[in-house]
PDB file of N, CA, C and O in Angstrom:
ATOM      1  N   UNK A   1     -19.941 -23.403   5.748  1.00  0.00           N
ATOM      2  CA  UNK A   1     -20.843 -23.902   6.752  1.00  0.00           C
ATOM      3  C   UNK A   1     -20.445 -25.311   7.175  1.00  0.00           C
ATOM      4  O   UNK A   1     -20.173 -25.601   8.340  1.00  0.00           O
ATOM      5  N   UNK A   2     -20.429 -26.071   6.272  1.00  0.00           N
ATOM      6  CA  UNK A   2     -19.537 -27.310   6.777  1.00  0.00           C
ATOM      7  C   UNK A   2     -18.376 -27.461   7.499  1.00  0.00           C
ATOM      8  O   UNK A   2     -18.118 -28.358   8.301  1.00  0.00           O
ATOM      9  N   UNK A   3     -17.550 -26.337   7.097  1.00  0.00           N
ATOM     10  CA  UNK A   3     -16.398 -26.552   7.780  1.00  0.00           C
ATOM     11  C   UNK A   3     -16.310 -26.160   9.305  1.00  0.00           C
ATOM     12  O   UNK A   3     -15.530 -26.600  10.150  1.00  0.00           O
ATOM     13  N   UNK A   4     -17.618 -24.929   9.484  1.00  0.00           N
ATOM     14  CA  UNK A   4     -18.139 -24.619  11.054  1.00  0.00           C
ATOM     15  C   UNK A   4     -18.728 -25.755  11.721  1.00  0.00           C
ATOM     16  O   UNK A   4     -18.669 -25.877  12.945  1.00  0.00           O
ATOM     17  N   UNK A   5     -19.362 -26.690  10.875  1.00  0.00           N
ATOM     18  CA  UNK A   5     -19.782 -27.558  11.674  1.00  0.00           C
ATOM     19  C   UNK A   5     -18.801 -28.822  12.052  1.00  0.00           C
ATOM     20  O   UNK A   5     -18.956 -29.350  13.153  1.00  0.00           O
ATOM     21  N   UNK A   6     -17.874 -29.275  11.228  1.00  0.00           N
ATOM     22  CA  UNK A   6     -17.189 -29.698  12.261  1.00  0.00           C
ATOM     23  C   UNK A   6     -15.972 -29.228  13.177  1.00  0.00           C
ATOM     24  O   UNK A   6     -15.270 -30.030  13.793  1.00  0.00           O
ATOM     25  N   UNK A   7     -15.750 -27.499  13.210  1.00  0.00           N
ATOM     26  CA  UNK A   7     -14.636 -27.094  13.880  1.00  0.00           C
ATOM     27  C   UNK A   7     -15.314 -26.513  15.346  1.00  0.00           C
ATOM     28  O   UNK A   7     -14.856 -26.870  16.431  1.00  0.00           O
ATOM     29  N   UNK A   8     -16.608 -25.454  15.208  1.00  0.00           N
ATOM     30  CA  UNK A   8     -17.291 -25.827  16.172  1.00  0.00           C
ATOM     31  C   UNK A   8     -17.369 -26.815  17.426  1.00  0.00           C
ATOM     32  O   UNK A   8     -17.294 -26.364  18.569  1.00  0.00           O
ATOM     33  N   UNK A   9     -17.492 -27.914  17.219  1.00  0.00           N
ATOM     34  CA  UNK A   9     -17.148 -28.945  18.660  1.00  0.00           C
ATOM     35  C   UNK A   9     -16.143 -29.150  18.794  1.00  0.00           C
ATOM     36  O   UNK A   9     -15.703 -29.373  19.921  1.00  0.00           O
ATOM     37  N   UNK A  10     -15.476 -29.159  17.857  1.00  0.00           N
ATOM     38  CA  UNK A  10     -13.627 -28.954  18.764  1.00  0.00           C
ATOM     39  C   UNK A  10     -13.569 -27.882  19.395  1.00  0.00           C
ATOM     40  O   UNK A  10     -12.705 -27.951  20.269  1.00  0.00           O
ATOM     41  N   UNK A  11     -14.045 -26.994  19.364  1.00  0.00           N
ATOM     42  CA  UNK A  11     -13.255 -25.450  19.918  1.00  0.00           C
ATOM     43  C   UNK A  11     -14.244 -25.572  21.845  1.00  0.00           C
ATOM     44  O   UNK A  11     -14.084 -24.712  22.710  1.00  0.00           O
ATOM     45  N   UNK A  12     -15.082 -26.726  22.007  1.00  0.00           N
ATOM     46  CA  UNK A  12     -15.745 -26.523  23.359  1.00  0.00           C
ATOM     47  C   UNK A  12     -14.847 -27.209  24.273  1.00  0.00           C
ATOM     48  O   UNK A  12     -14.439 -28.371  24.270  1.00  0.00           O
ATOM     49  N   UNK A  13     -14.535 -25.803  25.399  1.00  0.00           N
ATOM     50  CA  UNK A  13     -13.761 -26.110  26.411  1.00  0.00           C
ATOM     51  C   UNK A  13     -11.936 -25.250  26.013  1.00  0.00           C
ATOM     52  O   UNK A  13     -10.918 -25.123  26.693  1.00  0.00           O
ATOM     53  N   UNK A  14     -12.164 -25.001  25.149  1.00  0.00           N
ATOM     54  CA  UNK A  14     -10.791 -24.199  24.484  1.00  0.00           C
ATOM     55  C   UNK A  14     -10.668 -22.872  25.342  1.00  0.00           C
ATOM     56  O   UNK A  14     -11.583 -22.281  25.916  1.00  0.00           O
ATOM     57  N   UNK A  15      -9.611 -22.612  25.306  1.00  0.00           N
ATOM     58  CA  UNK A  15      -9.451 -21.008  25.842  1.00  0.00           C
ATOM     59  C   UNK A  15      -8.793 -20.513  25.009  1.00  0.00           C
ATOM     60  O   UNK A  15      -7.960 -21.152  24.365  1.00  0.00           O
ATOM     61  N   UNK A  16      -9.136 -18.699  24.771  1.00  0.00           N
ATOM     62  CA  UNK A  16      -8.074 -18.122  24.129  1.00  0.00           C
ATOM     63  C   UNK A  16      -7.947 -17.238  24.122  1.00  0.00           C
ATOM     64  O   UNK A  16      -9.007 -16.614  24.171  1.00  0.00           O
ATOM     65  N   UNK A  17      -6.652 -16.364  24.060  1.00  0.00           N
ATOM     66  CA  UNK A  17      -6.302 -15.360  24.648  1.00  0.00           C
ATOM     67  C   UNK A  17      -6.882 -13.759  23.380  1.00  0.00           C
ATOM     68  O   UNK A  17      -6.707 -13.649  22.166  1.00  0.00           O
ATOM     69  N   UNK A  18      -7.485 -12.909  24.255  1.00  0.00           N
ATOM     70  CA  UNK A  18      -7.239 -11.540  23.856  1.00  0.00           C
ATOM     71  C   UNK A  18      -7.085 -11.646  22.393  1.00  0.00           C
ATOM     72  O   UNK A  18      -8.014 -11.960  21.649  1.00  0.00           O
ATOM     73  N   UNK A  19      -5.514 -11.293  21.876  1.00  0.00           N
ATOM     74  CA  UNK A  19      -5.260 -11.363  20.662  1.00  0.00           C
ATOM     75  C   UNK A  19      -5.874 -12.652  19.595  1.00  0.00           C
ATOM     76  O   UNK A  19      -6.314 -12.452  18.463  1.00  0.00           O
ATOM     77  N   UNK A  20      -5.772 -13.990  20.278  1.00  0.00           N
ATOM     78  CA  UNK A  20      -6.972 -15.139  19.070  1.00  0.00           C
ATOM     79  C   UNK A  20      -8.307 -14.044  19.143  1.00  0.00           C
ATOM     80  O   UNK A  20      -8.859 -13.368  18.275  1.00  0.00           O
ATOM     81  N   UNK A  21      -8.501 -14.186  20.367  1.00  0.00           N
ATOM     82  CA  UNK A  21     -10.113 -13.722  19.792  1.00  0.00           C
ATOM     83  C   UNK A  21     -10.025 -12.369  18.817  1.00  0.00           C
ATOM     84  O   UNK A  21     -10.926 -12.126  18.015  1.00  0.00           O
ATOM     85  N   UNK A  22      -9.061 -11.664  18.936  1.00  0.00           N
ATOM     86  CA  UNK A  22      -9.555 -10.073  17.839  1.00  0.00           C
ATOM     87  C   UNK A  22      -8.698 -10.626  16.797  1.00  0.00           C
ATOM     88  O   UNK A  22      -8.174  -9.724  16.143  1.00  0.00           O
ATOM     89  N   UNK A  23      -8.248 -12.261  16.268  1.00  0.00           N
ATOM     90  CA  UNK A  23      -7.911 -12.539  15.189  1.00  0.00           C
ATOM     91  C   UNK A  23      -8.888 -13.438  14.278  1.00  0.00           C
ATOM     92  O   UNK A  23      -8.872 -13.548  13.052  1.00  0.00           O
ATOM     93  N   UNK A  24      -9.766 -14.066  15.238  1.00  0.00           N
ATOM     94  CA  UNK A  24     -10.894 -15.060  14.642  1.00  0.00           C
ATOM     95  C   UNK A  24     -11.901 -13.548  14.595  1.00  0.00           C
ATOM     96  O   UNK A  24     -12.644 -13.748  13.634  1.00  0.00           O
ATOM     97  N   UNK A  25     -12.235 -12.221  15.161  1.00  0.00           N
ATOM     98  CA  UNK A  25     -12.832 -11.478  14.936  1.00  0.00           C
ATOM     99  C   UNK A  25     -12.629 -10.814  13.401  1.00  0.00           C
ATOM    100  O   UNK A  25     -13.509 -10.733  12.545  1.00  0.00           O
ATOM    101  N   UNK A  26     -11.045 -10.301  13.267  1.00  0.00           N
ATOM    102  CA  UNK A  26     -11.310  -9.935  12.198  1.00  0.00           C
ATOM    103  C   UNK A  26     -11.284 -10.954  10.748  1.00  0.00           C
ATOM    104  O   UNK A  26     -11.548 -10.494   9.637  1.00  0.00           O
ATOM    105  N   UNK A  27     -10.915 -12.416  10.993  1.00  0.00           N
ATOM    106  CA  UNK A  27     -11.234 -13.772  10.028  1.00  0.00           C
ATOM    107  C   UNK A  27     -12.772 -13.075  10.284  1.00  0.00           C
ATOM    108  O   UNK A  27     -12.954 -12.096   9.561  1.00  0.00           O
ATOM    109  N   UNK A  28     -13.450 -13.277  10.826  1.00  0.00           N
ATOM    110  CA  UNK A  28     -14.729 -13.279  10.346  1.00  0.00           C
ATOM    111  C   UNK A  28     -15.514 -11.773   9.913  1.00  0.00           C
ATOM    112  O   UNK A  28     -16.734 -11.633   9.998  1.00  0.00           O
ATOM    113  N   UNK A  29     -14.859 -11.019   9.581  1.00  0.00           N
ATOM    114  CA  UNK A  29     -15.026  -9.727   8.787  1.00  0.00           C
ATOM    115  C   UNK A  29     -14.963  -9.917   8.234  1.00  0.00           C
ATOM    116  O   UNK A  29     -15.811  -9.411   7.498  1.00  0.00           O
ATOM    117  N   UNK A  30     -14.278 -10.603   7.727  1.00  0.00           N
ATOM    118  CA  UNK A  30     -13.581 -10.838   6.296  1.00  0.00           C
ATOM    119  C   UNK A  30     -14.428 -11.311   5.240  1.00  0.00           C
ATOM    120  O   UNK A  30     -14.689 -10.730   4.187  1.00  0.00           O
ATOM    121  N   UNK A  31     -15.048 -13.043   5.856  1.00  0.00           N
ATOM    122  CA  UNK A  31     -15.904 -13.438   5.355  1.00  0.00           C
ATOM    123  C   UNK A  31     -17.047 -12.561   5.604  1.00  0.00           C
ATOM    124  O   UNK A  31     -17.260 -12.278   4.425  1.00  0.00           O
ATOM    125  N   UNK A  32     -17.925 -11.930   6.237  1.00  0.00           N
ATOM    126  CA  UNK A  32     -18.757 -11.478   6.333  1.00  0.00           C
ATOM    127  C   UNK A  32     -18.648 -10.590   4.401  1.00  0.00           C
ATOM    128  O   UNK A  32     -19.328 -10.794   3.395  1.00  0.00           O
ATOM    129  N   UNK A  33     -17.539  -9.691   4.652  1.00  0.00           N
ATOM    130  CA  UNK A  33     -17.435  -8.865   3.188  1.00  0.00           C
ATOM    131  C   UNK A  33     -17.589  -9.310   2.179  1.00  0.00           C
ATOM    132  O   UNK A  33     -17.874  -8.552   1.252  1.00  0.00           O
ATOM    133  N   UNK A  34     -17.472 -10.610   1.971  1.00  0.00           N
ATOM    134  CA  UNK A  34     -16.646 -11.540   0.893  1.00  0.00           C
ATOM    135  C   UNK A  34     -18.693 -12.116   0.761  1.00  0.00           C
ATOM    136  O   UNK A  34     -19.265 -12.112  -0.330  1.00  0.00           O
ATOM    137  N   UNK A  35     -19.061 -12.329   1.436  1.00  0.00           N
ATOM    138  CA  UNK A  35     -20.602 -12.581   1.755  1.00  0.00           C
ATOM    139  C   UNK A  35     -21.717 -12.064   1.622  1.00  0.00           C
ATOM    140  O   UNK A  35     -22.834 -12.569   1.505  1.00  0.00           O
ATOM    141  N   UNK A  36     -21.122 -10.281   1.660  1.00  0.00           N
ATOM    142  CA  UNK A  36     -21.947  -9.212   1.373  1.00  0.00           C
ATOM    143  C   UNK A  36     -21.627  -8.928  -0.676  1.00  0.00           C
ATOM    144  O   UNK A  36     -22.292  -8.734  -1.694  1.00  0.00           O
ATOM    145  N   UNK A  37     -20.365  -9.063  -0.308  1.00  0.00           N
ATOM    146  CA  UNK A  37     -20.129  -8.741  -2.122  1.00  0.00           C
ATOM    147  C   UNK A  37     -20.639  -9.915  -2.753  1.00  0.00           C
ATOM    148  O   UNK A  37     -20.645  -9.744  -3.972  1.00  0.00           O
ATOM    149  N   UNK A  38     -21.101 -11.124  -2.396  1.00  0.00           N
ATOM    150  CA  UNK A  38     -21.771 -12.398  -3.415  1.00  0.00           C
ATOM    151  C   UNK A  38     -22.895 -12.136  -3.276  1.00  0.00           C
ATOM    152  O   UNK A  38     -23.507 -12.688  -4.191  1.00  0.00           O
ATOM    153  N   UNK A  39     -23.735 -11.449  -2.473  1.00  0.00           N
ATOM    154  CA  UNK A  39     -25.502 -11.237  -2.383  1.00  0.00           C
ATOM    155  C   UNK A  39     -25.317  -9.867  -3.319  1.00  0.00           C
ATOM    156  O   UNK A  39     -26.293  -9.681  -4.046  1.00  0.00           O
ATOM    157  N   UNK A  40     -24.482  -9.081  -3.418  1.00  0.00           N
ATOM    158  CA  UNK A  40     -24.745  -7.981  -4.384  1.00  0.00           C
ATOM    159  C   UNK A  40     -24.180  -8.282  -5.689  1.00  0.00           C
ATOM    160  O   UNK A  40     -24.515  -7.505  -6.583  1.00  0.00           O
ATOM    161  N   UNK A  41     -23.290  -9.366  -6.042  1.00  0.00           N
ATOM    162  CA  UNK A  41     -23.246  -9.348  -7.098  1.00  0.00           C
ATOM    163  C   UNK A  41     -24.246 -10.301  -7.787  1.00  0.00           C
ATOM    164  O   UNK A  41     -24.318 -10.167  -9.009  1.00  0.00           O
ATOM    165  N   UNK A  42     -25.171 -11.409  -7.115  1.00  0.00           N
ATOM    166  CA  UNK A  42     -26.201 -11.858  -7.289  1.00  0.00           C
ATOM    167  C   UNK A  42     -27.499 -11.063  -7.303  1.00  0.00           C
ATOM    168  O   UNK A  42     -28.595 -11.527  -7.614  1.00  0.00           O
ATOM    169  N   UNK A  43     -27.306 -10.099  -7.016  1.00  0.00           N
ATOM    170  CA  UNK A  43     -28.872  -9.512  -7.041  1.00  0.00           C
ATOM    171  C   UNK A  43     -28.464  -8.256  -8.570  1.00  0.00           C
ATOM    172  O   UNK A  43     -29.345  -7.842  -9.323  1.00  0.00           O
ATOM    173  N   UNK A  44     -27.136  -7.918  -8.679  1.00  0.00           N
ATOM    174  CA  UNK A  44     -27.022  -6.587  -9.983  1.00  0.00           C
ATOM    175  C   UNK A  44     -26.425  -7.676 -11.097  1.00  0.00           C
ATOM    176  O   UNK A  44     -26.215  -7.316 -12.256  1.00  0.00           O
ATOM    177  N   UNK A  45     -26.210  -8.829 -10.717  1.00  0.00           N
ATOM    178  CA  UNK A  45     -25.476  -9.334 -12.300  1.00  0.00           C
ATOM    179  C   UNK A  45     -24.110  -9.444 -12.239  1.00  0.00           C
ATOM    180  O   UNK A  45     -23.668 -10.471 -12.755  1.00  0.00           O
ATOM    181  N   UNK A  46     -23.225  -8.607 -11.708  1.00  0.00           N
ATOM    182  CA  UNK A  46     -21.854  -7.909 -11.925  1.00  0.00           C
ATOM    183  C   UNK A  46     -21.003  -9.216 -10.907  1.00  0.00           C
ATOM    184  O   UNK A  46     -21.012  -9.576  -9.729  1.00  0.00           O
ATOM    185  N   UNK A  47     -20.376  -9.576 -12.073  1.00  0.00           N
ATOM    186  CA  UNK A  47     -19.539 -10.375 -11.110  1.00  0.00           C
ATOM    187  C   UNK A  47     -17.915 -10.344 -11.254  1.00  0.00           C
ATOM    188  O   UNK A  47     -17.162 -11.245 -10.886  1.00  0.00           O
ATOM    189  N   UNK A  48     -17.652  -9.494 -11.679  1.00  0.00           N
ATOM    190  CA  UNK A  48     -16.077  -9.078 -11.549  1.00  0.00           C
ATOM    191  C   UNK A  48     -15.667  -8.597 -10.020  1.00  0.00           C
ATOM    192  O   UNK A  48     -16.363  -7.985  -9.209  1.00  0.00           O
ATOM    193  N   UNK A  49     -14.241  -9.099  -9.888  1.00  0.00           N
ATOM    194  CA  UNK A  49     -13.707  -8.391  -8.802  1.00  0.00           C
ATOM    195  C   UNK A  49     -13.889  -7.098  -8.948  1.00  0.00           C
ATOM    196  O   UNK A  49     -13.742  -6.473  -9.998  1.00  0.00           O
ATOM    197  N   UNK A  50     -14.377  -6.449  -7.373  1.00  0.00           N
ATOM    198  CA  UNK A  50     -14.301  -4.931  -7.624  1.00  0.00           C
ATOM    199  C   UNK A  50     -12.854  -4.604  -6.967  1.00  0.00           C
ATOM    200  O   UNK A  50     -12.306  -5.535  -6.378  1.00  0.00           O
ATOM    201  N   UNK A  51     -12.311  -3.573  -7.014  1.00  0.00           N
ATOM    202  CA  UNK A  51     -11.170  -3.067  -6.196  1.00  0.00           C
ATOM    203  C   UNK A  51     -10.864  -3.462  -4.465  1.00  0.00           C
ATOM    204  O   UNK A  51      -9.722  -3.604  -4.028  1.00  0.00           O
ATOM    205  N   UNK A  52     -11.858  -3.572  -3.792  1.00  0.00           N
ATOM    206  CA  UNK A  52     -12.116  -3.572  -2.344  1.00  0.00           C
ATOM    207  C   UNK A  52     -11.963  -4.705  -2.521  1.00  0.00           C
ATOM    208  O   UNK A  52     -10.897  -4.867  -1.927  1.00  0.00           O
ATOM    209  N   UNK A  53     -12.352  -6.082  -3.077  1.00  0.00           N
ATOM    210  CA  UNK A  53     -12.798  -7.287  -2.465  1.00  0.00           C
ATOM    211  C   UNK A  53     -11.590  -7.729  -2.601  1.00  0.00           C
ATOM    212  O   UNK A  53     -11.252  -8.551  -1.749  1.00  0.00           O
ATOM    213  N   UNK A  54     -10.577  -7.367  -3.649  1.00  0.00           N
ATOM    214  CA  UNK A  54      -9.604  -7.965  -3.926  1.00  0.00           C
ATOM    215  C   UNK A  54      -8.829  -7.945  -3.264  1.00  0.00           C
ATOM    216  O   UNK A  54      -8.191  -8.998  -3.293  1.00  0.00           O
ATOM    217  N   UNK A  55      -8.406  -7.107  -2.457  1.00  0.00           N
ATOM    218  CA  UNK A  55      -7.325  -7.171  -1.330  1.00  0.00           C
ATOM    219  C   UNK A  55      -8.043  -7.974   0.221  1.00  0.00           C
ATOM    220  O   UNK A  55      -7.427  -8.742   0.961  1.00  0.00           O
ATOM    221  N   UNK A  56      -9.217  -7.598   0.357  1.00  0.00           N
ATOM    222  CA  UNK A  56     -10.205  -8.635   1.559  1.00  0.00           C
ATOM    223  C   UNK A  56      -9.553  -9.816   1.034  1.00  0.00           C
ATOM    224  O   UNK A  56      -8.747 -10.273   1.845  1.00  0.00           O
ATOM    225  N   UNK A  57      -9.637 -10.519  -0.143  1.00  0.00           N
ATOM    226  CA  UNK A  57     -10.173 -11.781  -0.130  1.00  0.00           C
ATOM    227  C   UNK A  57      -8.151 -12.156  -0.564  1.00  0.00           C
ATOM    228  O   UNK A  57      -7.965 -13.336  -0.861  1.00  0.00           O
ATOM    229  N   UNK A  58      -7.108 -11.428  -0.582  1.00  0.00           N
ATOM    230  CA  UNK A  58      -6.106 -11.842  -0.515  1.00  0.00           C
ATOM    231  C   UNK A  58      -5.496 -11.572   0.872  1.00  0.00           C
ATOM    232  O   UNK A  58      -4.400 -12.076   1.116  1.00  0.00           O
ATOM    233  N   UNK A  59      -6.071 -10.872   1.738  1.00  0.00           N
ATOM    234  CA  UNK A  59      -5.824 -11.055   3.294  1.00  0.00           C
ATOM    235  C   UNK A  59      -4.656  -9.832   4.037  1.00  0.00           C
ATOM    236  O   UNK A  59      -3.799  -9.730   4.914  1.00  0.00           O
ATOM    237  N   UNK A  60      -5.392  -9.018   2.907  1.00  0.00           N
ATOM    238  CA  UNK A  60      -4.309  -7.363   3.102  1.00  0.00           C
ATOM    239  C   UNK A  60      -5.274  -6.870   3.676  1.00  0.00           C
ATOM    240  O   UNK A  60      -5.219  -5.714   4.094  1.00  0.00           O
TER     241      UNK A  60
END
């Protein structure tokens, strides 16, 4: 969140093509997953890498 807040006002007035945008789209899948697996491993206990997150969160 910090780091949105100061990259955020740099990016006003930027343009970018097609391919940035379906690359900052899928960057932010990413985190989204990585976001969903810390609210579930906070709510069951389980905090080991599962199989899935591990390749998300190494960028395969």
């Amino acid at each position: 969140m910090a780091t949105l807040g100061r990259l955020v006002p740099q990016l006003r007035g930027q343009e970018f093509t097609d391919d940035e945008r379906e690359t900052v789209r899928r960057q932010i899948g990413r985190v989204r997953a990585a976001a969903d697996w810390l609210e579930g491993a906070l709510d069951n206990g389980e905090f080991t890498l599962d199989e899935q997150l591990v390749p998300l969160l190494q960028g395969e």
